[in-house]
N, C-alpha and C positions, 0 to 999 in steps of 0.2 A: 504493500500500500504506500503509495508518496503521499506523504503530507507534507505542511508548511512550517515553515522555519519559527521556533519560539525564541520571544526575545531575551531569555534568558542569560544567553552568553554575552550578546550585546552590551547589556544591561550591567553585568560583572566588569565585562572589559572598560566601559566607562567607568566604573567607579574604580578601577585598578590607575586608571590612567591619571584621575582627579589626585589620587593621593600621593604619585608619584612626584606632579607639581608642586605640590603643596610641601612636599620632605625637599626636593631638589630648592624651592625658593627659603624654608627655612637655613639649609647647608648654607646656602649664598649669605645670607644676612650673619649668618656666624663667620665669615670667614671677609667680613667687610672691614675697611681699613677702620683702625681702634678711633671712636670720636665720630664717625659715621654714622647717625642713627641710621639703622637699618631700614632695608625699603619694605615697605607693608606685605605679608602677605597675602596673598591671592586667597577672596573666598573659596571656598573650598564647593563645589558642584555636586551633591550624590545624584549620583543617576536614579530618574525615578522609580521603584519597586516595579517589578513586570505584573502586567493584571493579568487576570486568571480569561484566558476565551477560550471558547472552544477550539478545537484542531479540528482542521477543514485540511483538505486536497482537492486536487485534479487530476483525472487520470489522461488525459491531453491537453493541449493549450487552449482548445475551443470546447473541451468538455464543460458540465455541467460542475462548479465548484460546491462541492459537499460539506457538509458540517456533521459532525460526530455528536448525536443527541443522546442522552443516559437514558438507561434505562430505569425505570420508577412508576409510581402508579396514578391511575387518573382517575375521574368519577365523569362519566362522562354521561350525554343528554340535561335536561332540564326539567324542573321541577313542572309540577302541575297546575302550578299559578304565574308560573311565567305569563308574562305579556308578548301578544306574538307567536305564541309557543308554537311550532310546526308541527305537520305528522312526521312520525318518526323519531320522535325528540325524547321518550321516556319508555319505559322506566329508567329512574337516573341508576347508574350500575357502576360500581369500583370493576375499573381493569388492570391489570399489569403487563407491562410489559416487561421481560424480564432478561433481554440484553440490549445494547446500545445499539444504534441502526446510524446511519448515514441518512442527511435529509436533505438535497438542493437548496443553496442559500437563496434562490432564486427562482423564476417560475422558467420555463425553458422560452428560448428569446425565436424570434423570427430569426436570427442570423443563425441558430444553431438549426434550428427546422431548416431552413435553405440547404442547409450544410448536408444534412441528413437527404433529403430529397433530391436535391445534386449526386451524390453517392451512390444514392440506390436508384435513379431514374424514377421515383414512386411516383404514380398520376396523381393529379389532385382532381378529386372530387367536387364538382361541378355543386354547387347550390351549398348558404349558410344560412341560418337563423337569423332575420334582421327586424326592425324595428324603421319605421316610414309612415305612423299616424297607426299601424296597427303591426302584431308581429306575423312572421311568414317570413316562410324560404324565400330568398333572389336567387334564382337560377343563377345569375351573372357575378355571383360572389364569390371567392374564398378565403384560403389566408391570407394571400399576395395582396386580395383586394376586398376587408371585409365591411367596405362600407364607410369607411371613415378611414384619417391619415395613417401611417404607424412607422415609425423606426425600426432598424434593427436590432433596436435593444428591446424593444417595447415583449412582451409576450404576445406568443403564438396565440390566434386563436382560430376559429371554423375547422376543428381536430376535433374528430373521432373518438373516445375511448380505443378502439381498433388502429385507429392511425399513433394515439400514444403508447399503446403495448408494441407496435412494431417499430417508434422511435427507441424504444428501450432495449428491444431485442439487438437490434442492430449495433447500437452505443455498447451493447455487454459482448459483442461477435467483435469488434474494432479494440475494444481496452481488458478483456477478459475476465471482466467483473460482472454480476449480476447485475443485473437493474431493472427496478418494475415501479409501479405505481403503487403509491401507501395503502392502505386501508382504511377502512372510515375511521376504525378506532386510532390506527397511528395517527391518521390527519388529528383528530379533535386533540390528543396525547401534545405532538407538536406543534401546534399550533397556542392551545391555551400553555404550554410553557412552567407549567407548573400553578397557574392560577385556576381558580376553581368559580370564576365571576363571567361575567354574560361574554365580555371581550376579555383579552390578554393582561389589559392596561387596566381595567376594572369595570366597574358600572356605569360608567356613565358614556351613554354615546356622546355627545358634542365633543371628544377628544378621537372621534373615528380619524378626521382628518387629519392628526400627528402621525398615525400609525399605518393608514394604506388609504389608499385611492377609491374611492366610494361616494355612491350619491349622496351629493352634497346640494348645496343654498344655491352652485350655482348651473346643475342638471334641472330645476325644477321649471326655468321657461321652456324646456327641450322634451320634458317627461310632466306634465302636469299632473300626473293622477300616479306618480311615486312616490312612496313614501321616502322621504330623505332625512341622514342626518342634519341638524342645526348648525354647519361648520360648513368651510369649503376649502377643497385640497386643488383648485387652480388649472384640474384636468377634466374635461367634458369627460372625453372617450382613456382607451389605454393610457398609462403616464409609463416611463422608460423602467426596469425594472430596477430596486433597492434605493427609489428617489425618498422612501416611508422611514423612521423608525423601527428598527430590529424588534422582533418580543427577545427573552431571558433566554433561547436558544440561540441566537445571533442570526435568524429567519426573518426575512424581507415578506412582505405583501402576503402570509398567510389570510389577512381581511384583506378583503375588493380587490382591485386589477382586474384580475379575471378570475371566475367559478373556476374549479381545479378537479379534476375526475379521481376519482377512488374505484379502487377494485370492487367494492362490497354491491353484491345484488340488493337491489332496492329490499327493504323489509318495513313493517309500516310500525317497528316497535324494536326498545333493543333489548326483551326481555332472556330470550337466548341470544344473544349476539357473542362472540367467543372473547374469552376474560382473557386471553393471551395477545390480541389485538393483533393475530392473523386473520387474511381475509374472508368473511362470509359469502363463500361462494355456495354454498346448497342455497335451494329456494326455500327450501324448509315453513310454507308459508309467504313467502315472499316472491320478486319476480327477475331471475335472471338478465331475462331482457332486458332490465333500464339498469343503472348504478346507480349512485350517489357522489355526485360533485356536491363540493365543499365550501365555504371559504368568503360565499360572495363576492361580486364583483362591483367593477367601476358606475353601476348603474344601482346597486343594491342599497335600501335603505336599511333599519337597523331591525329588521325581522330575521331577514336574512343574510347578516356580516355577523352575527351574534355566533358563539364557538358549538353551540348548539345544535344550528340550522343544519339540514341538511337536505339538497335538492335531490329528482331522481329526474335520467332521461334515458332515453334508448343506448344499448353502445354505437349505433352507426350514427349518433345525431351529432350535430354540427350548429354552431353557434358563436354568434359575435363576442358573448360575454364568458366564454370558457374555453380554459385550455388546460395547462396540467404541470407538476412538478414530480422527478422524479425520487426515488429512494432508493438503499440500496444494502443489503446485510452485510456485516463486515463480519471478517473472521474472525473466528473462538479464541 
């Protein structure tokens, strides 16, 4: 596994170097002609203590940069008097996960999607989910062109669940690493970050805007009948990715940007759902056919940004406001 450099030794090496000066200018003042006051010594510099972050890698230069998440436990869904509360949201249920995973600092960009699609010659699929006074497919859309401007840093969106299990396959055939998409329970796991409140940051929506890109004060002449946060984060449509506030795992834009796909077959409850936060793929009551993306997006008000939410759509559907971030198990 390459990881990245801790500032550790850095950090030593300056304060080695401070105190060097500091002895080498006292010697000089001792050895100054007798009647001389000696010249001042030099503050003395410590280098500041190294902070604790996660250790992240890359497994190519245009790969997705990952972050090493612990393993620990969540309670995940939402209570019964929630405000807002979705289907699918409860019973609230303690999970564990119970080793550290790798989790994309980032949602995956259009420049790596190119990349990927360049390589593999994959066709793009004609028709995405859009939004023009009502919503409906444009035949004439995808990701290249979903309707609105986008960078290549911006996230991918008008992707598949099927189009993002075959970016992953591909990425884990190129670097020899495994790579797939989270599960509902990892997502809500990293995303809420160790908080057990409606967002990351706490209770109260009017700070959506610090932390991701989300319908905001200034979506609502463009979406009149969306529910919107009371703040504004300065982007209509996509904003470029990790422009947000990090949560406590060092993870960009887990709220708004773009809805985010998870493995887990739609279920309309998480009364069984598995306490190990591997993917619930039997239907067991529930519907293979559609997933569950995540996360909300740039269009989403605080129903659906909440750590709670959880949407469901077909795996072949395609849309302006979802795309997806990868995972990936790291070894024993």
């Amino acid at each position: 596994m390459k990881s990245n450099c801790w500032p550790r030794t850095e950090a030593a090496l300056a304060g080695l170097v401070a105190v060097c000066a500091l002895l080498s200018a006292v010697a000089a003042a001792a050895a100054a002609t007798p009647g001389t006051p000696p010249a001042p010594a030099p503050a003395l510099a410590l280098a500041p203590a190294a902070v604790a972050a996660p250790r992240s890698f890359r497994d190519c230069p245009t790969c997705p940069e990952m972050v090493e998440v612990p393993a620990g436990e969540v309670t995940i869904g939402s209570s019964a008097d929630t405000v807002d509360r979705g289907a699918g949201e409860g019973p609230r249920r303690r999970v564990r996960l119970a080793r550290p995973i790798a989790v994309a600092r980032f949602e995956v960009t259009r420049a790596q999607w190119q990349e990927f699609v360049t390589a593999t010659a994959r066709p793009t699929a004609a028709g995405c989910q859009y939004y023009d006074g009502h919503y409906g497919y444009v035949l004439e859309h995808d990701w290249r062109t979903p309707g609105f401007a986008q960078r290549p840093d911006h996230p991918v969106v008008c992707v598949s669940l099927l189009d993002a299990e075959a970016y992953a396959a591909w990425l884990g055939t190129r670097t020899g690493r495994r790579y797939r998409l989270p599960s509902s329970v990892e997502f809500e796991y990293f995303n809420r970050a160790g908080a057990d409140t409606a967002w990351f940051w706490g209770n109260d929506s009017t700070r959506a805007c610090e932390h991701g890109n989300v319908g905001d004060d200034g979506l609502k002449p463009h979406y009149p009948k969306q529910q919107v946060h009371n703040c504004r984060d300065d982007y209509l449509h996509t904003a470029p990715v990790g422009r947000f506030r990090p949560n406590a795992f060092g993870l960009h834009d887990t709220v708004g940007n773009v809805f985010e796909w998870t493995l887990d077959c739609w279920h309309p409850g998480f009364d069984r759902a598995p306490a190990d936060g591997t993917p619930w793929l039997e239907a067991d009551g529930g519907d293979c056919a559609q997933r569950t993306p995540r996360g909300g997006s740039w269009v989403s008000g605080p129903n659906w940004t909440r750590a709670a939410a959880q949407s469901r759509d077909p795996v072949d559907y395609r849309s302006f406001l979802l795309g997806f971030r990868l995972v990936a198990d790291l070894p024993r």
